[in-house]
C-alpha positions in Angstrom: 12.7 -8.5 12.5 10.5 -8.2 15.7 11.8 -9.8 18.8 9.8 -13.0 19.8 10.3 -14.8 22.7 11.5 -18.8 21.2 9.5 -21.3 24.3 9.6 -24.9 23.4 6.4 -26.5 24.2 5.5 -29.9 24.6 4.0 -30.1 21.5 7.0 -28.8 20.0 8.6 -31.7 21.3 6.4 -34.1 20.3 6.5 -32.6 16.6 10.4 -32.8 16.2 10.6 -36.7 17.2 7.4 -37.7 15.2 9.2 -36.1 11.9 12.8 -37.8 13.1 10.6 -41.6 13.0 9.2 -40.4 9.8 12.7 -39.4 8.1 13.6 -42.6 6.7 10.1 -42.8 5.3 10.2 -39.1 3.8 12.9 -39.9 2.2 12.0 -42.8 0.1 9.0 -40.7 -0.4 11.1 -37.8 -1.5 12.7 -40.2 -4.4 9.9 -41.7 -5.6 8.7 -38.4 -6.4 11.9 -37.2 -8.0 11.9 -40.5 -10.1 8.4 -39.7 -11.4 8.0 -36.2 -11.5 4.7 -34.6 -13.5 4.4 -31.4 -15.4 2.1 -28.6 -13.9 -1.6 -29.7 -14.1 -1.2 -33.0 -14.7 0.4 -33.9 -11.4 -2.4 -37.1 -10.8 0.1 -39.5 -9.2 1.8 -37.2 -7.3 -1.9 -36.1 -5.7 -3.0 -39.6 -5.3 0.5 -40.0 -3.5 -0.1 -37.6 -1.0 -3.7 -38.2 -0.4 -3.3 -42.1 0.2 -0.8 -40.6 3.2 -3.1 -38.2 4.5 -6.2 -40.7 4.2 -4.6 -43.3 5.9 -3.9 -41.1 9.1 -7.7 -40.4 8.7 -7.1 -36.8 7.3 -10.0 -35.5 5.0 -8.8 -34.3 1.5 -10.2 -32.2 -1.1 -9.4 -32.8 -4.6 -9.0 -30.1 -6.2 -10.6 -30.2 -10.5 -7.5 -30.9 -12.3 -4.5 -31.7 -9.3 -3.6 -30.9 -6.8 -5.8 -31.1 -2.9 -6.7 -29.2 0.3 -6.5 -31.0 3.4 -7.4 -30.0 7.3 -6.4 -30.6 10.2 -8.1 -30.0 13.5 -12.0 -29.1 14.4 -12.2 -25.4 15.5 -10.5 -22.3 16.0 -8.1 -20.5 13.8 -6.7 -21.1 10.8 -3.0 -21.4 9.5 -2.1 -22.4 6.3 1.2 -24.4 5.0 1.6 -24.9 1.3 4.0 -26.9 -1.1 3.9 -27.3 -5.1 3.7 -29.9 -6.9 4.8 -29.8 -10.7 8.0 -30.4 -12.4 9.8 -28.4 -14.9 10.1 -29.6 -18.8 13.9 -30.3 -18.5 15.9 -33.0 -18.5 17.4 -35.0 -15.5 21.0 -35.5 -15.8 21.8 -36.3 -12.0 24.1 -39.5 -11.7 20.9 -40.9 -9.4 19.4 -43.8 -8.5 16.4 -42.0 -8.6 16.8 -40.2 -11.4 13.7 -39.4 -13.4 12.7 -41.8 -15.6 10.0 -39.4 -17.8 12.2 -38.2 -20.6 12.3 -34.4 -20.3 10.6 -33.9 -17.2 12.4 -33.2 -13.8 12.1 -32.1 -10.4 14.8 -29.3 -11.3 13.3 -26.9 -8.9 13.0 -28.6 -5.8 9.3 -29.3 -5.5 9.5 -33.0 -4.6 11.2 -31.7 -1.6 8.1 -29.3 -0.9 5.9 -31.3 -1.7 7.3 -33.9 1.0 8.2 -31.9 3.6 4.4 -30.5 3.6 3.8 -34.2 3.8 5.9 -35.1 6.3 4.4 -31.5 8.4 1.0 -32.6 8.1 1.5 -36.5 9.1 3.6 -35.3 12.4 0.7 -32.2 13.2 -2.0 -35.3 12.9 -0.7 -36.8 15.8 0.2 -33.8 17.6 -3.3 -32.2 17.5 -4.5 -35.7 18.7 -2.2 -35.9 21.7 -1.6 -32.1 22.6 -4.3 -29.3 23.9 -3.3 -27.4 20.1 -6.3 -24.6 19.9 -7.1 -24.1 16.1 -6.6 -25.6 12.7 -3.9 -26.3 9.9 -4.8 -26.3 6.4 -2.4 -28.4 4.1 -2.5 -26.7 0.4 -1.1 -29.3 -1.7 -0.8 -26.6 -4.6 -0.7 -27.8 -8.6 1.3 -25.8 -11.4 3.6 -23.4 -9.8 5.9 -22.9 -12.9 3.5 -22.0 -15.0 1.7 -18.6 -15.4 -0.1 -17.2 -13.4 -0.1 -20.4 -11.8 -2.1 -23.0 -9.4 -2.4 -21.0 -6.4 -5.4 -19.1 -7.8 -7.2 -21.9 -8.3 -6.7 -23.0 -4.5 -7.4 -19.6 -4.0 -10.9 -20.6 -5.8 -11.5 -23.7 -4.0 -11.6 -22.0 -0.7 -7.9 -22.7 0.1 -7.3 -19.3 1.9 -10.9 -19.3 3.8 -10.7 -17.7 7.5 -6.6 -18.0 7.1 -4.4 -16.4 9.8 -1.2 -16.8 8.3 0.3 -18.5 5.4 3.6 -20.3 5.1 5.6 -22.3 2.7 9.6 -23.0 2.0 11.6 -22.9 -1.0 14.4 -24.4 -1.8 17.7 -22.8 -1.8 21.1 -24.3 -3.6 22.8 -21.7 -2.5 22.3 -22.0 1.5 23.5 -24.8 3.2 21.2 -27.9 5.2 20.5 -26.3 8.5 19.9 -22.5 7.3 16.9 -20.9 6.4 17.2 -17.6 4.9 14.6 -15.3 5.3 13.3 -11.5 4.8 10.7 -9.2 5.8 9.1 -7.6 2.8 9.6 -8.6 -1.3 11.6 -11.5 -1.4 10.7 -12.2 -4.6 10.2 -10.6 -8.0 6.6 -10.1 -9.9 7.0 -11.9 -12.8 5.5 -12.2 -16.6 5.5 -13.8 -19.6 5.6 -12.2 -23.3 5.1 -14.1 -26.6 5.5 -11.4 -29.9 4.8 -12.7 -33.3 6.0 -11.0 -36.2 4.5 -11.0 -39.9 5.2 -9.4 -43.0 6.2 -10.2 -46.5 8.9 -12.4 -46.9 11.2 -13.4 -49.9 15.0 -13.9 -51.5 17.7 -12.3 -49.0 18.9 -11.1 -52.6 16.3 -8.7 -52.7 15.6 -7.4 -49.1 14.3 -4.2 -50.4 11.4 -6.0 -51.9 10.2 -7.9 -48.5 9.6 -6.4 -44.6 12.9 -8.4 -43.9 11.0 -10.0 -41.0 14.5 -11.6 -39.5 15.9 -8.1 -39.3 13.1 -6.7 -37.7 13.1 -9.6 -35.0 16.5 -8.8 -34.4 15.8 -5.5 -33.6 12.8 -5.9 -31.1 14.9 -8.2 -29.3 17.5 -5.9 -28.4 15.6 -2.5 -28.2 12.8 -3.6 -26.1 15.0 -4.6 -22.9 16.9 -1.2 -23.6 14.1 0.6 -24.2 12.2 -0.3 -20.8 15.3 0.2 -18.9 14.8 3.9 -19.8 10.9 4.1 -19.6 11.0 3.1 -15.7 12.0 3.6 -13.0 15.6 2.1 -12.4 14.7 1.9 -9.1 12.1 -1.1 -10.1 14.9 -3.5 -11.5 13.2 -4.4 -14.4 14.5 -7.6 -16.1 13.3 -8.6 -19.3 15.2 -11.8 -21.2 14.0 -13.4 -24.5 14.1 -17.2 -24.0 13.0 -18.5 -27.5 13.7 -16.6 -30.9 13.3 -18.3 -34.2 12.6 -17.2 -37.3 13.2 -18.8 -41.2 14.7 -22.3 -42.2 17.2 -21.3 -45.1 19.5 -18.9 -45.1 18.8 -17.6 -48.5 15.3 -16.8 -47.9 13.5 -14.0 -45.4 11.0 -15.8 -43.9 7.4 -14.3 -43.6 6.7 -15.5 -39.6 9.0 -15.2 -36.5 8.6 -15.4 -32.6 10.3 -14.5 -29.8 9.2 -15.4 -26.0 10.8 -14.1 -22.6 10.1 -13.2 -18.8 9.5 -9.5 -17.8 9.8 -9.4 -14.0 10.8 -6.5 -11.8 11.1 -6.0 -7.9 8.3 -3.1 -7.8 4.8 -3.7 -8.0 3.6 -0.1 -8.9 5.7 -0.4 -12.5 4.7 -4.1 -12.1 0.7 -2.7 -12.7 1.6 -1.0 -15.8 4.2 -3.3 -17.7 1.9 -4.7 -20.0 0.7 -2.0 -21.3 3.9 -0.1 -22.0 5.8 -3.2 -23.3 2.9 -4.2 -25.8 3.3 -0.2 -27.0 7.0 -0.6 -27.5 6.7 -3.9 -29.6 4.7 -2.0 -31.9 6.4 1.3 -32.0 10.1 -0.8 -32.7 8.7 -2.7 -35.7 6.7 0.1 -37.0 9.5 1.1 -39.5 9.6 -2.1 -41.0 6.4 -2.9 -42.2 5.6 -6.4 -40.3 2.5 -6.7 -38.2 3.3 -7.8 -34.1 0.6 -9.5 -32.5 1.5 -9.8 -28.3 0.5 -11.9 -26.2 1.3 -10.5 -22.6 0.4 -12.8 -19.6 0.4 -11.4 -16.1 2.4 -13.9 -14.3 2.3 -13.4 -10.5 3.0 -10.4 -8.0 6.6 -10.4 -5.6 6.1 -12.4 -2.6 5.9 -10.3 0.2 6.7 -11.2 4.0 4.6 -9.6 6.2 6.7 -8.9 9.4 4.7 -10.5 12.1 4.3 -14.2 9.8 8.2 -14.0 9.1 9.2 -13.3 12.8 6.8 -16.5 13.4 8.8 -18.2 10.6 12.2 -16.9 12.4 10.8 -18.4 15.4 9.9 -22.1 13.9 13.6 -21.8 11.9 15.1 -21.2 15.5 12.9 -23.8 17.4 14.2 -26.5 14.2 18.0 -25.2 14.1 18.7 -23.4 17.0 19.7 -19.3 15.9 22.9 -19.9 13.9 19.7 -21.7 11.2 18.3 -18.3 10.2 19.9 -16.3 7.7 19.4 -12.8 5.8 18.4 -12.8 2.4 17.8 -10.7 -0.1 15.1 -10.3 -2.6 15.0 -12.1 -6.4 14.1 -11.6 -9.7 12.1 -14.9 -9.4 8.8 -15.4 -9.8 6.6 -17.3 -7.0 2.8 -17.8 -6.9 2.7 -17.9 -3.8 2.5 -14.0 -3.8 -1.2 -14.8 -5.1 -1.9 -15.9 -1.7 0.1 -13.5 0.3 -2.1 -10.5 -1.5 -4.8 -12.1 0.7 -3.4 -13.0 3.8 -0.3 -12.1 6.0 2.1 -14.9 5.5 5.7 -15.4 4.7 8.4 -18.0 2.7 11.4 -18.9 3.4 14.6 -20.5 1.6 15.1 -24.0 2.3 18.9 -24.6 2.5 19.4 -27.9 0.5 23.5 -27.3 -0.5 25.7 -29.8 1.6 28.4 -28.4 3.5 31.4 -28.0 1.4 29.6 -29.5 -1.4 28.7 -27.8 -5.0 26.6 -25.2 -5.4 23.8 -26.1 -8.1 21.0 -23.8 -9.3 17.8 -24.2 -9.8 16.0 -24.8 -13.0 18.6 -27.3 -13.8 18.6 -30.7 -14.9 21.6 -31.5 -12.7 20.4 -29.6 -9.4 20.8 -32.0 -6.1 20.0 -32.2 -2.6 21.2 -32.8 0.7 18.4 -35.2 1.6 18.3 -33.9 5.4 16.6 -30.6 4.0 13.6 -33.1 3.8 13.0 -33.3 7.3 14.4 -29.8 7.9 11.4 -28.6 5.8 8.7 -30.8 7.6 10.0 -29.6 11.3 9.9 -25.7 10.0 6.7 -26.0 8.9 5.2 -27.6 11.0 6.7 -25.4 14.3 5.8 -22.6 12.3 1.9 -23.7 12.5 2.4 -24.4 15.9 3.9 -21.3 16.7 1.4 -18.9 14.4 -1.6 -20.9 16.3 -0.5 -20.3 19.6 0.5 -16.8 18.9 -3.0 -16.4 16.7 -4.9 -17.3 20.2 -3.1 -15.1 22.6 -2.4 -12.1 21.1 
């Protein structure tokens, strides 16, 4: 990571004691949203949420067509952005809770109500910042709508203009595994490109007495499930860690009948973009070439889900530098790169940027993982977020205008 020299400015100052009044108000925030989380595009109450903030403080917003809004702060000069998700997963909430969900199968298993408030909490502490400090240039909030779906909400604030005259681009994820008070970060993939694969089988079904009269659909499921991940592990690369993992598989409703219809659905994702371009392609050719033999038609449906997030090494020395200005050195950490998949490399295609991993685990506490319905959080990671990001827009500006 380049060397930067860490200087605290005034404004600095001012930023980390406006977020420490707005804590106990983050956090109530923070809970409401975890207690009424909203599945990706239809996140409507958590918009309105954020924009009756934002409004209040006299901060335009720009609705964006289904969820989600854009919002700016500052008149002139260069542009950084800071961006959070929204949406929830489709799981359920078992967390012991007062502010447990209360939507039956939907939860905040992933962390975005913390994202989504400590974007807040950046923006509402920058406001007053900008209107008390000589801050050249302008931050652009990108309150972002259906992250965990694919290939996601960020290309539609990539649409509305969300990325216009951009220097840099930040954002924060959370991170189980990393304690309150670290941020791990990376120069380069951090992430993994990821896609989605939906294969329906069809063929002439019957009695399982008399197999050799049907396409024995079942058995041919059961063999595209487990030759296609073998198969692609010997038609690239190993070097581009392909992962692919079926997620749903059903086929029949009686054991004594072959049924004529089955589906299976999974993730492909890998760390290298080059095999990334061509994974569609080759995995649709192998669906068909496995069930060939048995007779039943495949139809795929291949979606292109979202490229690896990659750090550019002047934004993530900038992020370094806000991490360090919030927590002092001992708060950044090395980490490596992951199989997940982030929209957020959408935006990072067009702009240098970079994200970090939020530490959310308490000290000596448990170690949850996302995607969960139990995950957890230290509730300081709230303000931790708000301070990062916002130093980090500080920092990119004042670097932005010097360099």
């Amino acid at each position: 990571m380049p060397d930067m020299s860490i200087t605290r400015t005034p404004a600095d100052t001012a930023l980390a004691a406006e977020v420490d009044r707005l804590e106990p108000d983050l956090r109530e925030l923070r809970r409401d949203l975890h207690a009424h989380p909203e599945l990706a595009w239809t996140e409507s109450r958590t918009t309105e949420l954020v924009a009756e903030r934002l409004v209040a403080e006299g901060i335009k917003v720009q609705r964006l067509s289904r969820s989600g809004l854009i919002a700016e702060l500052g008149s002139e000069g260069p542009v950084v952005a800071l961006r959070a998700d929204l949406d929830a997963l489709p799981v359920d909430d078992t967390t012991p809770d007062p502010w447990a969900s209360t939507v039956d199968g939907v939860a905040h298993a992933c962390g975005h109500d913390v994202h989504t408030t400590a974007l807040l909490g950046a923006g509402l502490a920058l406001q007053q910042v900008l209107e008390s400090h000589e801050v050249p240039g302008r931050v652009r909030l990108l309150f972002q709508p259906a992250e965990e779906v694919m290939p996601g909400g960020a290309l539609e604030v990539i649409a509305a203009g969300g990325l216009a005259e951009v220097e840099h681009a930040f954002g924060l994820h959370c991170d189980p595994s990393l304690d309150v008070g670290q941020v791990g970060l990376r120069v380069g993939a951090i992430t993994g490109a990821a896609d989605s694969v939906r294969v329906r089988l069809t063929g002439r079904g019957g009695h399982t007495s008399r197999p050799h009269l049907t396409q024995d659909l079942t058995y041919a499921l059961g063999t595209m499930i487990t030759e296609i991940p073998a198969a692609l592990s010997r038609r690239l690369d190993p070097r581009s860690g392909v992962s692919m993992v079926w997620g749903v598989v059903r086929a029949g409703a009686a054991q004594n009948v072959i049924p004529s219809y089955g589906e299976a659905a999974g993730t492909v994702r890998m760390l290298d973009p080059v095999a990334w371009a061509g994974a569609e392609e080759l995995v649709t050719t192998l669906v068909h070439q496995v069930v060939a033999p048995f007779g039943v038609t495949a139809e795929v449906d291949y979606t292109r889900g979202v490229p690896p997030v990659v750090n550019q090494p002047r934004s993530t020395a900038l992020l370094a530098d806000a991490v360090e200005l919030t927590l002092g050195e001992a708060g950044v950490v090395s980490t490596t790169q992951s199989l997940g998949g982030e929209d957020f490399g959408w935006y990072l295609e067009k702009v240098p940027g970079a994200m970090g991993r939020l530490g959310t685990r308490t000290p000596g506490g448990p170690t949850y993982d996302l995607h969960q319905g139990d995950l957890r959080i230290d509730e300081r990671s709230t303000a931790v977020g708000a301070k990062v990001l916002g130093h980090a827009a500080l920092t990119a500006l004042e670097w932005t205008t010097k360099r």
